[in-house]
DSSP file (Angstrom, degrees, kcal/mol; ACC not computed):
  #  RESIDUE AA STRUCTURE BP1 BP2  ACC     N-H-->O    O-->H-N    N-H-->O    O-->H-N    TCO  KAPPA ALPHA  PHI   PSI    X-CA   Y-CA   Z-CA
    1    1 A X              0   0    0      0, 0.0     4,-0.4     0, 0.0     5,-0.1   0.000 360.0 360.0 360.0 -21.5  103.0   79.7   56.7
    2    2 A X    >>  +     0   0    0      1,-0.2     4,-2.7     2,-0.2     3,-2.2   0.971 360.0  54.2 -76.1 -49.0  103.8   76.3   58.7
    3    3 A X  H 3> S+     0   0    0      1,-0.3     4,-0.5     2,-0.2    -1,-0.2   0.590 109.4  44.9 -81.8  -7.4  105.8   78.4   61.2
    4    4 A X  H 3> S+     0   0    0      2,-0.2     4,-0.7     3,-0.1    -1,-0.3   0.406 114.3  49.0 -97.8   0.5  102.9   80.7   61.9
    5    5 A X  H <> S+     0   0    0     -3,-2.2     4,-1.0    -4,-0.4    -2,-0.2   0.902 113.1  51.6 -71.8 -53.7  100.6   77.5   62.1
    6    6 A X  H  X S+     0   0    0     -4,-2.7     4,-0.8     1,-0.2    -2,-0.2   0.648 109.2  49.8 -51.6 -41.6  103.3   76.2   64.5
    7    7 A X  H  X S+     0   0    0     -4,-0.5     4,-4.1     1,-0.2    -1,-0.2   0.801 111.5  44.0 -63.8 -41.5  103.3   79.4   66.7
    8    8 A X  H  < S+     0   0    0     -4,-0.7    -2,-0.2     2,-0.2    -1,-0.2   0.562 110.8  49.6-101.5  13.0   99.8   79.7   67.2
    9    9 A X  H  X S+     0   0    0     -4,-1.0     4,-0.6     2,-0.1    -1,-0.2   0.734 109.8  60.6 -78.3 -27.2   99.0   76.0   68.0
   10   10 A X  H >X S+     0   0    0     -4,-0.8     4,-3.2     2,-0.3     3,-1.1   0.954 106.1  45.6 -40.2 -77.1  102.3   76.8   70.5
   11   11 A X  H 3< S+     0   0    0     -4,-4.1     4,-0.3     1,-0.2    -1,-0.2   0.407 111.7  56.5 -87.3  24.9  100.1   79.7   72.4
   12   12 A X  H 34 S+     0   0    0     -5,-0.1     4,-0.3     3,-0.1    -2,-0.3   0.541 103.2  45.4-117.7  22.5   97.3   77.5   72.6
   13   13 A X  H <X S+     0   0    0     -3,-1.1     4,-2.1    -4,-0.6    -3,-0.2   0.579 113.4  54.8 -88.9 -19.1   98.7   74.9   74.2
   14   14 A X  H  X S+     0   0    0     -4,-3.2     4,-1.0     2,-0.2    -3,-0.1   0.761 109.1  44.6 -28.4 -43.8  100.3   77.2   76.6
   15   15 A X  H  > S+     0   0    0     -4,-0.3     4,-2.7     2,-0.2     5,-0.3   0.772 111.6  55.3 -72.6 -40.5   97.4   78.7   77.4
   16   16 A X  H  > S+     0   0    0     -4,-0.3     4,-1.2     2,-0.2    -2,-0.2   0.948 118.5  37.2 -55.0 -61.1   95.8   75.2   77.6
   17   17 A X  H  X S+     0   0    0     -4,-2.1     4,-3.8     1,-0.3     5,-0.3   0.906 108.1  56.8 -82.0 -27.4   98.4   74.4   80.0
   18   18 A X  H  X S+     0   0    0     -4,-1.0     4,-2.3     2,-0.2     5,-0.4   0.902 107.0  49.5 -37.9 -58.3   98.9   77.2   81.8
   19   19 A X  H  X S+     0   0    0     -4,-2.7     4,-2.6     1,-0.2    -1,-0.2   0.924 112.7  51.6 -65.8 -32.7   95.1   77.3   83.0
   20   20 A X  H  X S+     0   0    0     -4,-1.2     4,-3.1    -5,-0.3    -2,-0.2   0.912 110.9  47.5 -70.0 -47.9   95.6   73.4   83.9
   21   21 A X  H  X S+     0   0    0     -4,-3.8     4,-2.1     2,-0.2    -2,-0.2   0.930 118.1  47.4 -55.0 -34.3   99.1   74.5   86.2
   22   22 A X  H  X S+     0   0    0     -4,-2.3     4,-2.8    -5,-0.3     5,-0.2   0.953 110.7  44.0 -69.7 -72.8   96.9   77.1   87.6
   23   23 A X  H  X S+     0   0    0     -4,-2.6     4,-2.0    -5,-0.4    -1,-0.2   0.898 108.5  58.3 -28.6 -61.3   93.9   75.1   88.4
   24   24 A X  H  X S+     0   0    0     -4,-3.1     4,-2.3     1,-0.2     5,-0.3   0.978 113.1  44.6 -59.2 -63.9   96.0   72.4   89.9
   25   25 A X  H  X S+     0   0    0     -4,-2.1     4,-1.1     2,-0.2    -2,-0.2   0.716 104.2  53.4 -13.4 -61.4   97.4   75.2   92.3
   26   26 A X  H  X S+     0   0    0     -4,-2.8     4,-3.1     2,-0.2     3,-0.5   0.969 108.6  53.7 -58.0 -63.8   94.7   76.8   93.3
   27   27 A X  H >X S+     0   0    0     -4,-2.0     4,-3.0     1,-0.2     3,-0.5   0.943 116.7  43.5 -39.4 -69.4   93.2   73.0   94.4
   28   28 A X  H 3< S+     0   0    0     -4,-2.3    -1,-0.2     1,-0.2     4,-0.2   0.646 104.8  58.2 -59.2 -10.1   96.5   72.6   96.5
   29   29 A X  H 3X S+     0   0    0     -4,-1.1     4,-1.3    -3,-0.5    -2,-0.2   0.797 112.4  42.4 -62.0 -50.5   96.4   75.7   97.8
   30   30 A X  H <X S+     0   0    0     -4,-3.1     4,-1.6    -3,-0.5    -2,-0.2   0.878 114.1  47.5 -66.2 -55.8   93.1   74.7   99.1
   31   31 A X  H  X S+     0   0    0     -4,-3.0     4,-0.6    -5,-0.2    -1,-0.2   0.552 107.8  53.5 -10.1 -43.8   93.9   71.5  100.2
   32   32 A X  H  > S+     0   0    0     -4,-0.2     4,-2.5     2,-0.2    -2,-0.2   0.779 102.6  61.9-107.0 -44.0   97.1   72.4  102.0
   33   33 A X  H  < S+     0   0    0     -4,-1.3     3,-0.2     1,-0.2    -2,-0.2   0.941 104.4  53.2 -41.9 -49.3   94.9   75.3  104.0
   34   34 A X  H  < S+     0   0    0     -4,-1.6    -2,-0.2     1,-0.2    -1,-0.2   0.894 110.7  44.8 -42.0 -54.3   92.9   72.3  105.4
   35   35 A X  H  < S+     0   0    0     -4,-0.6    -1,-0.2     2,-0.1    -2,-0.2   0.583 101.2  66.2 -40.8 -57.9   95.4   70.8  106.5
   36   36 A X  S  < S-     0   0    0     -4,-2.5     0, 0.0     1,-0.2     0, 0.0  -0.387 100.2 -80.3 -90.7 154.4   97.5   73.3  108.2
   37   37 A X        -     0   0    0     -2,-0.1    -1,-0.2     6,-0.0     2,-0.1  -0.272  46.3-118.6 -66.9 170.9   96.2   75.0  111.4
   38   38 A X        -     0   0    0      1,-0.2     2,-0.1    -3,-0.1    -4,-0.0  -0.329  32.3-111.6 -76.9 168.2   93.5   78.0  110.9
   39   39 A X     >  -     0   0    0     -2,-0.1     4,-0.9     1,-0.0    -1,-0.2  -0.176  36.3 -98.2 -78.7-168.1   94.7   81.5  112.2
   40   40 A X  H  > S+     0   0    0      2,-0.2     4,-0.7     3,-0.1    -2,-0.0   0.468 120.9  57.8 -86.6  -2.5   92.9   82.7  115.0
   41   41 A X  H  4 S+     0   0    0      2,-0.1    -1,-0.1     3,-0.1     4,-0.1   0.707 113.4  38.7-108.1 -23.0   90.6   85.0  113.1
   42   42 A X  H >> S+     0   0    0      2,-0.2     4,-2.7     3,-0.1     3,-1.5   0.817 116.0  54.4 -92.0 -39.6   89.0   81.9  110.7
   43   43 A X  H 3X S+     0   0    0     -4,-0.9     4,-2.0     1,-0.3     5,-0.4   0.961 113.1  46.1 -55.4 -51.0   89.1   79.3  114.0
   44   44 A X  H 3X S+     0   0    0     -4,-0.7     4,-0.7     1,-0.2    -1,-0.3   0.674 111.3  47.6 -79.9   3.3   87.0   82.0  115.8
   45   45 A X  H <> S+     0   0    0     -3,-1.5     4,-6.9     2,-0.2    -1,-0.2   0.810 114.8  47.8 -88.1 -38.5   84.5   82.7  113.0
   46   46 A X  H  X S+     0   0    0     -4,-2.7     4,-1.2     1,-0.2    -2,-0.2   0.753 107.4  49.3 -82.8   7.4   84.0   79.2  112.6
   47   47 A X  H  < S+     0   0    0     -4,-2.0     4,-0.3    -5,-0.4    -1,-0.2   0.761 114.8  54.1 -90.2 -30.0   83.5   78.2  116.4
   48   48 A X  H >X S+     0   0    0     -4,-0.7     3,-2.2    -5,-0.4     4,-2.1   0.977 110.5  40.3 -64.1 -53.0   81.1   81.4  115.6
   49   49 A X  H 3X S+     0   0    0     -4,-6.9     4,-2.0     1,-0.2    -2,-0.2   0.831 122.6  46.2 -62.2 -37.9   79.2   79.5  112.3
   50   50 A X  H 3X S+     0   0    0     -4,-1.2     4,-0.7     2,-0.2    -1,-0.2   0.442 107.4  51.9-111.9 -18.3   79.2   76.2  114.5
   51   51 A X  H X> S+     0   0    0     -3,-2.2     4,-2.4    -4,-0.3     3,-0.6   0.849 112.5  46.9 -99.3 -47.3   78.0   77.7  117.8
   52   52 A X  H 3X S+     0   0    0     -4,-2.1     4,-2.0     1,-0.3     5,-0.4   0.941 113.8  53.8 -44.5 -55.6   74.6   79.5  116.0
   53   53 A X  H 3X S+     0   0    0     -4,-2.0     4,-1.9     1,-0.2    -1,-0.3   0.853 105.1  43.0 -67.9 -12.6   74.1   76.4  114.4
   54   54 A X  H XX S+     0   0    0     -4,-0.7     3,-1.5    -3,-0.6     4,-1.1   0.999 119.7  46.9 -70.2 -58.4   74.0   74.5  117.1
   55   55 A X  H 3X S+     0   0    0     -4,-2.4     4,-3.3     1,-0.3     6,-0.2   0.784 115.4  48.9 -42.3 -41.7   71.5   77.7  119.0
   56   56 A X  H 3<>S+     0   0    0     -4,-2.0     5,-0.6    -5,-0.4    -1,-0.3   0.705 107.2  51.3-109.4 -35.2   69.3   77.7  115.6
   57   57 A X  H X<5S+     0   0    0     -4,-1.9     3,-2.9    -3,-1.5    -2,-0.2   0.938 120.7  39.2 -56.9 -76.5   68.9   73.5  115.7
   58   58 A X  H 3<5S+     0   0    0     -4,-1.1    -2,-0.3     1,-0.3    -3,-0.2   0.902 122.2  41.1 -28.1 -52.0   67.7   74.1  119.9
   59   59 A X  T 3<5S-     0   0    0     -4,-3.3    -1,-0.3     1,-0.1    -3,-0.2   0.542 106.6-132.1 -87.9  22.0   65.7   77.2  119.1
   60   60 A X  T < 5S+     0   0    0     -3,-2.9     2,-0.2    -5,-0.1    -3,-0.1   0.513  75.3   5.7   9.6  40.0   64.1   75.7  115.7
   61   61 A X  S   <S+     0   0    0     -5,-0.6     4,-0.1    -6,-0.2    -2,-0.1  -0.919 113.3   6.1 164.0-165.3   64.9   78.8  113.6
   62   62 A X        -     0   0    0     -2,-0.2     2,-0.6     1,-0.1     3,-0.3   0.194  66.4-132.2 -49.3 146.2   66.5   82.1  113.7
   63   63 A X  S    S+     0   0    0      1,-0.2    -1,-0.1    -3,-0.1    -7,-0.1  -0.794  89.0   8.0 -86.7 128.2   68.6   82.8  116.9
   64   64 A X  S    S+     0   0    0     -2,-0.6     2,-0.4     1,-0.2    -1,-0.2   0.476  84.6 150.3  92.1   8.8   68.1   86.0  118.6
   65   65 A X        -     0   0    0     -3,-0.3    -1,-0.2    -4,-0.1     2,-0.0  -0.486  36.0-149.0 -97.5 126.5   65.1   86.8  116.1
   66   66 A X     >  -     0   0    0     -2,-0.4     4,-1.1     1,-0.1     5,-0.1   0.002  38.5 -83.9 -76.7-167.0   62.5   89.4  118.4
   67   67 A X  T  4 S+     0   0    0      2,-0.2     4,-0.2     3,-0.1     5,-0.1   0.430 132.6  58.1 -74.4 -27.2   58.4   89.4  117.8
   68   68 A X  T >> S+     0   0    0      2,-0.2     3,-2.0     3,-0.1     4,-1.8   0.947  96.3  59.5 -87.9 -43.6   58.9   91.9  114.9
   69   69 A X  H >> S+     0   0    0      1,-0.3     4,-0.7     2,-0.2     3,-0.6   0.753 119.5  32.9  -2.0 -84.4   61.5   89.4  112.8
   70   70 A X  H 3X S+     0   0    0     -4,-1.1     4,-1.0     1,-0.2    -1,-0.3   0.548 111.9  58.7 -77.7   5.7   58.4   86.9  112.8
   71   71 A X  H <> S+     0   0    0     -3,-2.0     4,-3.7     2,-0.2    -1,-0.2   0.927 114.2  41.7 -87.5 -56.5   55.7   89.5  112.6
   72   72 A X  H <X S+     0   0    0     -4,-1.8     4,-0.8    -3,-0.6    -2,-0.2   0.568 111.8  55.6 -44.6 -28.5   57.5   90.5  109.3
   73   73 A X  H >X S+     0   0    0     -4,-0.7     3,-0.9    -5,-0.3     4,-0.7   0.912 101.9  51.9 -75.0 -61.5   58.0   87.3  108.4
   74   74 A X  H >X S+     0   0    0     -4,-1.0     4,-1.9     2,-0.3     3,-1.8   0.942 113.0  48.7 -58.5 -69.1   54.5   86.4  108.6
   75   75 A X  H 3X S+     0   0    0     -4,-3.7     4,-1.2     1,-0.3    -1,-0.2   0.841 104.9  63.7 -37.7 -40.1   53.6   89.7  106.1
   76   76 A X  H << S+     0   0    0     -3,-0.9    -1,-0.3    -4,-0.8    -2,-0.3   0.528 107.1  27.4 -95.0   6.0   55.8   88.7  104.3
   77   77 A X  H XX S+     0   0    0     -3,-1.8     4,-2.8    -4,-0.7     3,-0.5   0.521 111.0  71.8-105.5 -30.2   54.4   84.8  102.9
   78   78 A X  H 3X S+     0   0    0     -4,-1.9     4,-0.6    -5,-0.4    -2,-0.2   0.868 107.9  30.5 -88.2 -23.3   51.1   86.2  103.4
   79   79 A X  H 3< S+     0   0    0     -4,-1.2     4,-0.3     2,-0.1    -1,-0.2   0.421 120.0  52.7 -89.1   4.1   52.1   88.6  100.0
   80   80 A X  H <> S+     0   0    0     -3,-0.5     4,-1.5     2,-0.2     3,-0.3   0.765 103.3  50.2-108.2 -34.0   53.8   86.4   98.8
   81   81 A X  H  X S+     0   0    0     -4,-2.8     4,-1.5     1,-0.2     3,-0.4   0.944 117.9  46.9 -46.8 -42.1   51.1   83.6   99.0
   82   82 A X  H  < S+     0   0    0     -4,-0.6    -1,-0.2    -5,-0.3    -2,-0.2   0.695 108.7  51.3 -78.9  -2.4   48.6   86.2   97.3
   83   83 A X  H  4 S+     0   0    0     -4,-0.3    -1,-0.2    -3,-0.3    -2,-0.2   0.468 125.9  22.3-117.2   5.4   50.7   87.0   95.0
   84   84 A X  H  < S-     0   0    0     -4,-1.5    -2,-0.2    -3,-0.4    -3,-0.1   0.129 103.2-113.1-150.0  28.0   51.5   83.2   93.9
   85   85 A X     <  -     0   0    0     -4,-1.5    -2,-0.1    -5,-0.1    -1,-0.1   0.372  57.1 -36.1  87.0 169.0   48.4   81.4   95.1
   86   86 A X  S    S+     0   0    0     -4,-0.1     2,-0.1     3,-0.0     0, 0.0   0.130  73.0 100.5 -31.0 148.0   48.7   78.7   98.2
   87   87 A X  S    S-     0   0    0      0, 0.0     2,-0.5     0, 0.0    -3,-0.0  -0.480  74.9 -64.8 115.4 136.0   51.0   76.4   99.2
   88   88 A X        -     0   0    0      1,-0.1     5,-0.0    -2,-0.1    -2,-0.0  -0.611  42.6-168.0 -68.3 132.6   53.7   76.1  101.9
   89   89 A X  S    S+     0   0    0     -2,-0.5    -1,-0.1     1,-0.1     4,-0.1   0.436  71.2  72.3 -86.4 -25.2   56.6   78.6  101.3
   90   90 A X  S    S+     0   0    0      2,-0.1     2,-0.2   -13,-0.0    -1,-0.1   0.542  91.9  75.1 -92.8 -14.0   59.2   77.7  103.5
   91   91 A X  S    S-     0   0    0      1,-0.0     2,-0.4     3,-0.0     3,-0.1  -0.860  82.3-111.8-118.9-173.2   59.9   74.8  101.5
   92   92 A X        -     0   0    0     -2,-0.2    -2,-0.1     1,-0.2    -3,-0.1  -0.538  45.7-107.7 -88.4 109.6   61.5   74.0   98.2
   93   93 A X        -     0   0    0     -2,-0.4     2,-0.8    -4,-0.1    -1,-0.2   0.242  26.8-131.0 -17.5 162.7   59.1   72.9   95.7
   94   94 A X        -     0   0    0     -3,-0.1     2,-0.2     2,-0.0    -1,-0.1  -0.952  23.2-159.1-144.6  98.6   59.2   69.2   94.7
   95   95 A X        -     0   0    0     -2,-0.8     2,-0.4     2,-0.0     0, 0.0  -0.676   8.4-157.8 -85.1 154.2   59.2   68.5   91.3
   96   96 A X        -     0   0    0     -2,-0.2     2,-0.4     2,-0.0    -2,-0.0  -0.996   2.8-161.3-147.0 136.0   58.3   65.5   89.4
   97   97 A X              0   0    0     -2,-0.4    -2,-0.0     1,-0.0     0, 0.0  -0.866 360.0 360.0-116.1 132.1   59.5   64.6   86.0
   98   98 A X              0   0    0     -2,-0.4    -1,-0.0     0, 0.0    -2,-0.0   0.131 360.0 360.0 -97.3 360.0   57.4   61.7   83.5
């Protein structure tokens, strides 16, 4: 009876550590990516994410977005206002805790 106490406190601190080796791994893994240069397929997606934001600060919202974009946009706060009373929509609520 001890030695079957003994076994299964055994696989769970295995598992216990195991998820910890794992964890730790995964973290350097990540790390080590930073670090190291990007390929060519991530460098050019983020010169991609980096050059829109820069376009999307300049234009002060969506980049490339035609007359129907905001025409659609507009329908769409204007149901969504009736359908949750008044207020600006485009930002995050502001909550206040007592």
């Amino acid at each position: 009876m001890i030695l079957r106490q003994m076994m299964r406190l055994s696989s769970l601190f295995h598992s216990a550590v195991s998820i910890h080796v794992r964890r730790n791994m995964e973290l350097s893994a990540i790390v080590f990516n930073k670090t190291k240069e990007l390929d060519p397929v991530q460098k050019l997606f983020l010169d991609k994410i980096r050059e829109y934001n820069m376009k999307s600060k300049q234009a002060g919202g969506p980049v490339d977005a035609g007359p129907d974009f905001q025409k659609d946009m507009n329908e769409s706060l204007a149901r969504l206002q009736r359908a949750y009373g008044e207020g600006d929509l485009t930002k995050f609520p502001e909550f206040k805790f007592e």
